[in-house]
VOTINU-969910 format. One line per 3 residues: number of its first residue (from 1); their letters; for each residue x, y, z of C-alpha. Coordinates in steps of 0.2 Angstrom, whole numbers, padded with zeros to 4 digits. Last residue first. Layout:
N
NUM = A = X/Y/Z; ...;
***
This chain:
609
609 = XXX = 0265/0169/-0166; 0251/0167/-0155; 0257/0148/-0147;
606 = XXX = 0272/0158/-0142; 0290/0149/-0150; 0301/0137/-0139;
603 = XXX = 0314/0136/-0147; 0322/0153/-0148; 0311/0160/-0135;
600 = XXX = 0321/0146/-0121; 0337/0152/-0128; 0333/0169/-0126;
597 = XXX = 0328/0169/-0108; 0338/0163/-0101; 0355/0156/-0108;
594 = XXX = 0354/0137/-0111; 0375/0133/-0110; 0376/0135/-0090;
591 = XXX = 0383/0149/-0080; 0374/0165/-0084; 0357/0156/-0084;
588 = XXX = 0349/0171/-0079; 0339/0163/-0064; 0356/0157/-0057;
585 = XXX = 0347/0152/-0040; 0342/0135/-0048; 0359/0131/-0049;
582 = XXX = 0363/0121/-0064; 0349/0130/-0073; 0350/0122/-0089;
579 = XXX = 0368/0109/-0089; 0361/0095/-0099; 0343/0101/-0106;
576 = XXX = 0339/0083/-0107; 0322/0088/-0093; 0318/0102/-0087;
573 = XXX = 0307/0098/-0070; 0319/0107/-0057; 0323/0126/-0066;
570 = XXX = 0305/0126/-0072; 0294/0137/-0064; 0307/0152/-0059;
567 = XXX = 0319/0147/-0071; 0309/0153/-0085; 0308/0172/-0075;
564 = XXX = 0306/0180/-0093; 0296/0182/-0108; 0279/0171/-0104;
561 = XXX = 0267/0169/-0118; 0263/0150/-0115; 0278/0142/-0127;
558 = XXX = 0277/0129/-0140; 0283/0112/-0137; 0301/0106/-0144;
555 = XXX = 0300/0098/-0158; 0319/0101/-0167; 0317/0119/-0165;
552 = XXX = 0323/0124/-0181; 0340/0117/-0189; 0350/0131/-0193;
549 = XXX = 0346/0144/-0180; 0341/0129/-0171; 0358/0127/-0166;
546 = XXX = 0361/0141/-0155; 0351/0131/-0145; 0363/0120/-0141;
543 = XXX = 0377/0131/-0135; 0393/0132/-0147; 0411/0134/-0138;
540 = XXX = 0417/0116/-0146; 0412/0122/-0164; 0397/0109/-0171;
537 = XXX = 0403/0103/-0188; 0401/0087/-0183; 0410/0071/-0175;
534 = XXX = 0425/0081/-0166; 0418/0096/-0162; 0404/0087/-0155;
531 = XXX = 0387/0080/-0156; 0377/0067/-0148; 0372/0072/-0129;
528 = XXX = 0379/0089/-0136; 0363/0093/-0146; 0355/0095/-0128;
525 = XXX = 0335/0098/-0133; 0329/0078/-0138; 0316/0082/-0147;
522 = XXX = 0318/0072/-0161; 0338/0065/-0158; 0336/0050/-0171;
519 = XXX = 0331/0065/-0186; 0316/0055/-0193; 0304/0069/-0183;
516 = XXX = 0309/0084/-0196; 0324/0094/-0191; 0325/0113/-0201;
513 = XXX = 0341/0115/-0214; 0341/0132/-0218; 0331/0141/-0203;
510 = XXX = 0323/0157/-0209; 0307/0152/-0195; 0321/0147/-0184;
507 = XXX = 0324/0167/-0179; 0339/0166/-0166; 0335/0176/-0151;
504 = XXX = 0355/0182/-0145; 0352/0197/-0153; 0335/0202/-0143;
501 = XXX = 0345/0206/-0126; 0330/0205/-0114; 0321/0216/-0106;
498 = XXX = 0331/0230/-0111; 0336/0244/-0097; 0325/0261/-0095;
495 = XXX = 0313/0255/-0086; 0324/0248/-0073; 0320/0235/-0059;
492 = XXX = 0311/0227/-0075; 0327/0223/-0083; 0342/0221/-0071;
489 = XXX = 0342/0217/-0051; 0360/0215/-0048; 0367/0197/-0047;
486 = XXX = 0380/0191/-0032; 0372/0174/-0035; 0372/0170/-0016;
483 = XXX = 0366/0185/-0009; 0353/0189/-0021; 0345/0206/-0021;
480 = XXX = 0327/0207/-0021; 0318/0222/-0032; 0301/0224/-0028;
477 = XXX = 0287/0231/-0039; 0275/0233/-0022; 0256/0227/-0026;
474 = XXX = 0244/0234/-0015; 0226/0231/-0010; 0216/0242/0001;
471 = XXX = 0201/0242/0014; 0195/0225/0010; 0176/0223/0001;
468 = XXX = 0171/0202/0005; 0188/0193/0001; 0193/0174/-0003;
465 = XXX = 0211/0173/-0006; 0219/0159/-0017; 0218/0169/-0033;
462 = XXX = 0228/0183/-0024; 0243/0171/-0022; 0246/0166/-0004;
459 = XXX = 0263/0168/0005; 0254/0179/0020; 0252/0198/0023;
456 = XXX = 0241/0208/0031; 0245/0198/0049; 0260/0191/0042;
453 = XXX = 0278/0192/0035; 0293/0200/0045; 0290/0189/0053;
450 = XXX = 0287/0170/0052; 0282/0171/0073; 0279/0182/0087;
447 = XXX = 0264/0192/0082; 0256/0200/0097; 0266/0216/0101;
444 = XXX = 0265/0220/0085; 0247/0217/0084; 0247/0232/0095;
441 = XXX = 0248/0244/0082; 0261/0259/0083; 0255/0272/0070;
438 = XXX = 0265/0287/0070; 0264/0291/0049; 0242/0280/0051;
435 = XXX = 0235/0295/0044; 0246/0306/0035; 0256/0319/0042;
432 = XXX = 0271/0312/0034; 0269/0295/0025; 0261/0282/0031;
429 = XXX = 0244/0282/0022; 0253/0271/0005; 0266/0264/0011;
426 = XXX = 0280/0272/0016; 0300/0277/0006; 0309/0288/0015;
423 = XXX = 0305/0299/0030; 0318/0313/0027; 0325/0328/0037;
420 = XXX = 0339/0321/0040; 0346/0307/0027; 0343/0290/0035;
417 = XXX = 0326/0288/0028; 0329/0271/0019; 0326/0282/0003;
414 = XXX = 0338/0294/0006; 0350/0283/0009; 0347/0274/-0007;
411 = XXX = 0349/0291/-0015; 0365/0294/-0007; 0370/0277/-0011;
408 = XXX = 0370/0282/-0030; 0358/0282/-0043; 0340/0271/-0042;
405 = XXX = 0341/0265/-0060; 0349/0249/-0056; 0338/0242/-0040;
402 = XXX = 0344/0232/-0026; 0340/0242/-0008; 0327/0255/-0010;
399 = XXX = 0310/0244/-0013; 0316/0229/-0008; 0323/0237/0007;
396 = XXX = 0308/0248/0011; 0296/0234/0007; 0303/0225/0023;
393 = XXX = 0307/0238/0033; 0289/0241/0032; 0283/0225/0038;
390 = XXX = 0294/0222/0052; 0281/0228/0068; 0270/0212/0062;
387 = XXX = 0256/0224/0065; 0261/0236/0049; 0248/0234/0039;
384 = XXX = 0236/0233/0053; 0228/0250/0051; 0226/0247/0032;
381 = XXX = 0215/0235/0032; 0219/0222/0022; 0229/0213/0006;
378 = XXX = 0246/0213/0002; 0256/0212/-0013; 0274/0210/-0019;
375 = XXX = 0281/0209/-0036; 0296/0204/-0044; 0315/0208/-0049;
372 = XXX = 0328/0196/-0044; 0325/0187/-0060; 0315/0196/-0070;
369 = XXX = 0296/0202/-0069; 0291/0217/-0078; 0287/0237/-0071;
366 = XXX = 0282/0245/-0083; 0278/0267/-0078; 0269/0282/-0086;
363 = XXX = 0261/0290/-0071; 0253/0307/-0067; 0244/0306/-0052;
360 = XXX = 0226/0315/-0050; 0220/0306/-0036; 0210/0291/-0047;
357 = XXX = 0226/0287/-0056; 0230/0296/-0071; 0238/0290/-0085;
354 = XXX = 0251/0276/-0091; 0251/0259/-0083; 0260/0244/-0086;
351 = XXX = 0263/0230/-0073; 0271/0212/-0076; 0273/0199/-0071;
348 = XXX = 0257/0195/-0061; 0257/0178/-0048; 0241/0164/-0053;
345 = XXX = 0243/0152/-0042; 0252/0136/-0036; 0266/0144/-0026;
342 = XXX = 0276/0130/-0015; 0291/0141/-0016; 0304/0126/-0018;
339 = XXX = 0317/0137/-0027; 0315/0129/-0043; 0298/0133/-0041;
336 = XXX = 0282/0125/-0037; 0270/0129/-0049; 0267/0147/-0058;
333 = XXX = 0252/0152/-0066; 0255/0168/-0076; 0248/0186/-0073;
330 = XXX = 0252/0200/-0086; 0244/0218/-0081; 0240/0231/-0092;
327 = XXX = 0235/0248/-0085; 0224/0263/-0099; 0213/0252/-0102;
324 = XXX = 0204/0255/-0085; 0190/0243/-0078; 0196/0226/-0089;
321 = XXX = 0210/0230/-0079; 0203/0236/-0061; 0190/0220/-0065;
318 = XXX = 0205/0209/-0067; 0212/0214/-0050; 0197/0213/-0039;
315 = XXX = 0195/0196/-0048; 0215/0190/-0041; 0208/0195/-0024;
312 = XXX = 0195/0182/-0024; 0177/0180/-0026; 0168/0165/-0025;
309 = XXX = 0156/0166/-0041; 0159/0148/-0046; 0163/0137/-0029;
306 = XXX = 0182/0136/-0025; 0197/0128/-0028; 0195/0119/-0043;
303 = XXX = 0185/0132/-0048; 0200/0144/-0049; 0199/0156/-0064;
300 = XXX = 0181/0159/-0060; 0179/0177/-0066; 0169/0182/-0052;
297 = XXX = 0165/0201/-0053; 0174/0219/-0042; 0168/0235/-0039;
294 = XXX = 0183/0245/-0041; 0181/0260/-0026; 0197/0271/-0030;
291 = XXX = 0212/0269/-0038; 0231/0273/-0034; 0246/0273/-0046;
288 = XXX = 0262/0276/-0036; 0279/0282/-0045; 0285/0292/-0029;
285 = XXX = 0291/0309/-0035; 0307/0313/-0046; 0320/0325/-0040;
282 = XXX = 0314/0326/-0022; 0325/0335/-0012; 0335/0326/0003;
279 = XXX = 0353/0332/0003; 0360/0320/-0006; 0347/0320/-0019;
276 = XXX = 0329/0311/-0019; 0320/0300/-0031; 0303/0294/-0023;
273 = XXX = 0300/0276/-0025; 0295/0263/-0037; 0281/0254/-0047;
270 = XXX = 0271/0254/-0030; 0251/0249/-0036; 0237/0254/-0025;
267 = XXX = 0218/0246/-0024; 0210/0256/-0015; 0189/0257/-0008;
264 = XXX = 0187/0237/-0014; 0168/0236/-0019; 0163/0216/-0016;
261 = XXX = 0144/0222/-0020; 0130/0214/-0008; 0120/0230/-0003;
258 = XXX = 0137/0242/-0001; 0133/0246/0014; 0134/0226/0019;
255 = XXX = 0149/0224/0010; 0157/0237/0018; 0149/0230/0034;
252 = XXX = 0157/0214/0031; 0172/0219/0030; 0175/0231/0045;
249 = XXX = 0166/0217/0057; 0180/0203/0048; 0195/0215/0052;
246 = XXX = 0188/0220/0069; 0186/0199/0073; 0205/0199/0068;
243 = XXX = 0209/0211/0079; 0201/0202/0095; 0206/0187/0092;
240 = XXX = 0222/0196/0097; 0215/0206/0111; 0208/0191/0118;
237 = XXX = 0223/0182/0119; 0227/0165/0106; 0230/0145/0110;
234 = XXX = 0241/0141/0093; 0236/0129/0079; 0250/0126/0066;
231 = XXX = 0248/0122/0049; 0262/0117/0035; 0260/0117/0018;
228 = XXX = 0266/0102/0007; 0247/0102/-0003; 0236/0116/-0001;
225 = XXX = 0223/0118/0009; 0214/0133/0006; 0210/0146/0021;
222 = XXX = 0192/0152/0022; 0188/0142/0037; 0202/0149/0045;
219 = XXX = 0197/0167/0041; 0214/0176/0035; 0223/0187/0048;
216 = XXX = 0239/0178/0049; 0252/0170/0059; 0267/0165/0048;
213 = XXX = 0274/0147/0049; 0292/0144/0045; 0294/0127/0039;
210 = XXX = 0312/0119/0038; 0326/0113/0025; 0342/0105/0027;
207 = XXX = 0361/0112/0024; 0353/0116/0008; 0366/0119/-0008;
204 = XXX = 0369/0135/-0017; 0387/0138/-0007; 0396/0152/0003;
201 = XXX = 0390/0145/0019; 0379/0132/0017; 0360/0136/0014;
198 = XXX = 0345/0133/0025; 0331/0130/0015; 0313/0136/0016;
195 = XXX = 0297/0123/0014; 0284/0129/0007; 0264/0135/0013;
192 = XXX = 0269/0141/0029; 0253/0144/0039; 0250/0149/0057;
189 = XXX = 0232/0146/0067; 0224/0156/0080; 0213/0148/0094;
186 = XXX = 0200/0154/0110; 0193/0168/0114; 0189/0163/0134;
183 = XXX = 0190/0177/0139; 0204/0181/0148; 0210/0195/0158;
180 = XXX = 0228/0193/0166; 0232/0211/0157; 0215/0221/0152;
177 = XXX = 0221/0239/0151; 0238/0237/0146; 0232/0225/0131;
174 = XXX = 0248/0215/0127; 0246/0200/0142; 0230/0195/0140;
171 = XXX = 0226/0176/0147; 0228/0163/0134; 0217/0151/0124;
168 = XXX = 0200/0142/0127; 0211/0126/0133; 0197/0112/0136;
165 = XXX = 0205/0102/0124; 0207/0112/0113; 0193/0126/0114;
162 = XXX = 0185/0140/0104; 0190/0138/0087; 0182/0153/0078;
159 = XXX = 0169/0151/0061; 0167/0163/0050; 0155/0176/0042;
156 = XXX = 0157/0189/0055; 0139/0192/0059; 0136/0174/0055;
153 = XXX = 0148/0166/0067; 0152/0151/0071; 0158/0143/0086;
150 = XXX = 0170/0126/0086; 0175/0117/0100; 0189/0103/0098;
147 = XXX = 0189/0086/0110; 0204/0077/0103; 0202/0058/0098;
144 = XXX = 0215/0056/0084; 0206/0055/0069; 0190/0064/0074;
141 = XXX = 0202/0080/0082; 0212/0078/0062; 0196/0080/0053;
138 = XXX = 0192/0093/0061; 0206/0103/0061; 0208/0099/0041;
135 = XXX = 0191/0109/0038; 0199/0123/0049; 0212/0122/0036;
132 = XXX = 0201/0125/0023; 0192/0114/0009; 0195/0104/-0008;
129 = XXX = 0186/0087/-0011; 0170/0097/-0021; 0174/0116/-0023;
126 = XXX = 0173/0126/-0009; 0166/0143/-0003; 0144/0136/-0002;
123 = XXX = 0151/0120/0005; 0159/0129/0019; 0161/0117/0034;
120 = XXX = 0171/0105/0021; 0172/0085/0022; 0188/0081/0016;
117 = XXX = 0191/0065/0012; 0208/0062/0017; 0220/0047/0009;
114 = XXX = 0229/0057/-0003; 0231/0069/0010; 0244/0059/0019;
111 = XXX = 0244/0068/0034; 0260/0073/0044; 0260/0075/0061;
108 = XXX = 0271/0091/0071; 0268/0085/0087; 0248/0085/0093;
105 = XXX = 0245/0092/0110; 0263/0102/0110; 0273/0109/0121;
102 = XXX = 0287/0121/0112; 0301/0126/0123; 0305/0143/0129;
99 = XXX = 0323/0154/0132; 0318/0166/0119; 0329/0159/0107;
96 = XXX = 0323/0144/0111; 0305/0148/0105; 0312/0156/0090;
93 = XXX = 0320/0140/0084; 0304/0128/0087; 0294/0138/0078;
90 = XXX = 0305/0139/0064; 0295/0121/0062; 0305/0105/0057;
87 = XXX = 0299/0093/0043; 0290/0079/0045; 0288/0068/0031;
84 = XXX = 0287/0071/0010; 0300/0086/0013; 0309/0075/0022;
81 = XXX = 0325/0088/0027; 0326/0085/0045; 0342/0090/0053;
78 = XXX = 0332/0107/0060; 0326/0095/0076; 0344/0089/0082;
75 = XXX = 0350/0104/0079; 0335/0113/0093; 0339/0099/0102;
72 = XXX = 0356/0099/0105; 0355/0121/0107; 0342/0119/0119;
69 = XXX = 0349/0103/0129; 0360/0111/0141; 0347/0129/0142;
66 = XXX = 0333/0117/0146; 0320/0128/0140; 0307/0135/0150;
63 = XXX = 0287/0131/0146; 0277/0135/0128; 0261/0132/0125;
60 = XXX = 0247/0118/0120; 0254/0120/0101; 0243/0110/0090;
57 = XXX = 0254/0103/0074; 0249/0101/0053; 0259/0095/0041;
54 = XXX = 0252/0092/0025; 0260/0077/0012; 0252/0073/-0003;
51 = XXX = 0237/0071/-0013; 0223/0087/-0013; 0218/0088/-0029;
48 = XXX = 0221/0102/-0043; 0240/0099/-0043; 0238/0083/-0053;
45 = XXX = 0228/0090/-0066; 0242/0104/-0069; 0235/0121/-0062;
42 = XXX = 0234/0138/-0076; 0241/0144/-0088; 0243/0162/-0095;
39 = XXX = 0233/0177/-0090; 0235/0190/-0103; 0222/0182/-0115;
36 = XXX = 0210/0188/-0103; 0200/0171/-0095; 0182/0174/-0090;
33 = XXX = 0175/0156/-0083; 0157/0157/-0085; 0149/0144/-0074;
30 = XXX = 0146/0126/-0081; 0127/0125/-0085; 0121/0109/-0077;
27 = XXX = 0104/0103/-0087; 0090/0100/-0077; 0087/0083/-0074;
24 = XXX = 0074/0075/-0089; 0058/0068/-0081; 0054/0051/-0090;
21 = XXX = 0037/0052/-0100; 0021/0048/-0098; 0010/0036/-0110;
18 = XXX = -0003/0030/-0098; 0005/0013/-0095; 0015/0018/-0078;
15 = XXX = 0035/0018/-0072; 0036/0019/-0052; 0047/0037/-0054;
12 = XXX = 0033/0046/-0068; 0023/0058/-0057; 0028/0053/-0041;
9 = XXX = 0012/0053/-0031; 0003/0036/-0037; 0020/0026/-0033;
6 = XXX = 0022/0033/-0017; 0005/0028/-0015; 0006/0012/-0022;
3 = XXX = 0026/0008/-0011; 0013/0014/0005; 0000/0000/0000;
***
């Protein structure tokens, strides 16, 4: 009787003889994924799941170090260098350098992700099988029998750990008004998504590597996993929680004010600083491009990250460009790195604007990048840019410290601020009489570990960060020196230097001779494997691809648009390219027979041309 019912209900599901007809599902549009021609690649198949190695640890607190064993075990901890393992935690270093050891709840663990179902909090944020380092949390407390409290909350869009194990975090001690107070606020979490090395002195190689986790300001439950990262929970003070929970109020009630729309108020580009003379005028003003209130659309780029329509940082700065043709950014999608960075994300390469910003500026500037050369950004409320107490003697010495263009060391003096009279280089709001110029945030007083990086600031690619309406965005044009390579930061530190030296780009389309697939080295790219001086008409000082001047490309695979930074991707997959990138810190080639970038534009032509 009730399988005749529920038969006689449905309209079609038991079957019947009076001629009706199957339902059809509704058809699943895929979203709309909007994709410039100057964004270039995008993740492999394999780095769009969640399959290896994360390490992730639950700090209980820290107790007096045994000053006989500290330096014994703080060596005996950094000797790891199993990436695919346990790796050691910075953590650990900084804690003993302060006299403190590290108690932990749950040791640094590593989880084979390949064997994790993830079972997200935020189905509506994340994309089937991917989810956020607060969905890891749980998951690990189930695994291994820890009692972990979660709150949410709907006014600030997130969820907060509130106890481990009965610990609902730490008593204040920053906050002069509310020291020995505690409220029960609960957990923060730190996040290094790569591995660092450790070099030997005066060499390229890794004495071992380590983790060094940064304490941010990003929601947990918004937080991607990512694979080879590094996670560390850590019992908070109020007045820390406390920060971050001003953050998320501030942007929801942007959004809310502006009735749904993610509007970012500035978005804010450093191409370089002011120019100054020895004695402190200006000869040629700060080269910063700022724009006001960018409403901001989904593009889509990273669904197999996230739900379509999530918006991420990486949107707010396609709608700036698609927003104002008078700025042209270049984004490519780089992997891990030769240098181990675990990036996975779309990172821009280059900036070009020239116009007026939306304060009046004046600014004809590119900015590319190239070896040393790069880009910084940051993402928040400008009050806590500088919480990590660091974060401005950061982008002062990338900005003033490596560049070719800058003059002499009076201007770099100038720029540091050490000429009287002076401040130097400031972000954008820090300058002289501006708003936050004596600002002295307590989140300094807070963050303790991975600085100078955090709060505002952490290793994650604009694609890879939700946001709501922040108060700013910034990208720095940076120029890092290298202190192992000795190089000087060249092209794209200075405008007026070539990009790249377009004599030594042979032109195989006029090749003579061109290499068909019955040649027996078909895509094989070292010609030296088989010929020499003494078997060919190769000369003993010739590099391989000079070969394809003659004898074209010899197969190899087209090219994704890119110009420079080769190395940066692909220094530790090439393959048969006998000495390319011998070390992967010699970005310009300089020392192996594959010069970057021209012999990798030689052969390895753009799919447009």
């Amino acid at each position: 009787m009730i399988v005749s019912l529920a038969c006689g209900l449905a309209l079609t599901g038991c079957g019947s003889d009076d001629g009706g007809t199957v339902p059809v599902p509704p058809e699943v549009t895929p979203p709309d994924i909007i994709k410039p021609e100057y964004v270039f690649g995008g993740p492999g198949e394999d780095e769009q799941k969640l399959n290896k190695v994360i390490q992730i640890a639950i700090v209980k607190g820290f107790s007096p170090l045994d000053a006989k064993m500290s330096k014994a075990e703080v060596q005996k901890r950094a000797a790891s260098i199993d990436v695919e393992g346990v790796v050691h935690s910075k953590m650990v270093e900084d804690a003993a350098k302060r006299g403190l050891k590290v108690d932990y709840l749950l040791p640094p663990t590593a989880i084979n992700m390949a064997g994790v179902k993830i079972d997200t909090l935020r189905p509506e944020l994340f994309a089937e099988g991917r989810g956020s380092v607060l969905d890891l949390l749980m998951w690990v407390s189930e695994k291994y029998d820890l009692d972990i409290q979660i709150e949410k909350d709907d006014a600030l869009n997130t969820h907060f750990v509130t106890s481990i194990e009965g610990i609902e975090g730490l008593p204040e001690a920053v906050d002069q008004q509310h020291l020995g107070e505690t409220q029960g606020q609960g957990w923060k979490y730190l996040v290094g998504p790569s591995v660092w090395e450790a070099k030997k002195e005066g060499s390229y190689e890794a004495d071992h590597n380590y983790y060094k986790e940064e304490e941010i300001y990003f929601r947990m439950d918004h937080h991607p996993l990512k694979n080879e990262m590094s996670i560390v929970l850590v019992p908070a003070q109020p007045g820390e929680m406390e920060i971050r929970k001003r953050k998320y109020r501030k942007e929801m009630e942007r959004l809310a004010a502006n009735g749904g729309k993610v509007i970012v108020p500035e978005i804010v580009i450093d191409f370089k600083p002011a120019k100054y003379s020895a004695t402190g005028e200006i000869l040629v003003p700060n080269q910063r491009a700022v724009f006001k209130n960018i409403e901001v659309t989904a593009h889509n780029l990273r669904t197999d990250l996230y739900q379509p329509g999530v918006i991420t940082e990486l949107d707010a700065w396609l709608s700036l460009v698609e927003q104002r043709p008078d700025l042209k950014i270049d984004w490519s999608y780089w992997p891990r790195l030769s240098t181990n960075s675990n990036v996975q994300g779309y990172v821009a390469t280059a900036i070009s604007f020239n116009g007026r910003d939306d304060l009046g500026n004046i600014v004809n500037e590119t900015y590319t990048n190239n070896g040393s050369c790069g880009f910084v950004h940051h993402t928040g409320e400008w009050e806590n840019y500088m919480d990590s107490g660091a974060q401005n003697g950061l982008y002062q010495w990338v900005m003033c410290s490596a560049r070719t263009d800058m003059g002499g060391d009076e201007y770099r003096n100038a720029c540091y601020g050490k000429v009287p009279g002076v401040l130097g280089y400031r972000a954008h709001h820090y300058g002289a009489g501006e708003e936050f110029e004596n600002h002295n945030p307590k989140g300094r007083g807070y963050m303790k570990f991975g600085l100078p990086f955090g709060g505002n600031d952490p290793h994650l690619t604009g694609d890879a960060m939700i946001i709501y309406g922040p108060e700013y965005i910034n990208y720095i044009g940076a120029a890092f020196g290298n202190g192992y390579g000795n190089q000087q930061s060249t092209s794209g530190c200075d405008a007026e230097a070539p990009e790249i030296d377009p004599n030594r780009i042979k032109d195989i389309s006029k090749a003579r001779a061109p290499l068909t697939e019955s040649h027996f080295g078909w895509k094989l790219p070292d010609c030296s494997t088989c010929h020499n001086a003494a078997n060919s008409h190769v000369v003993e000082e010739m590099a391989p691809w000079e070969c394809a001047e003659c004898h074209g490309n010899n197969g190899a695979p087209a090219s994704h648009g890119e110009l420079l930074t080769c190395g940066f991707c692909h220094a530790k997959t090439l393959e048969k390219h006998g000495d390319a990138y011998s070390t992967k810190d010699d970005y310009y080639s300089e020392q192996t027979r594959f010069k970057e970038p021209e012999s990798c534009l030689t052969c390895h032509i753009d799919k447009g041309e």
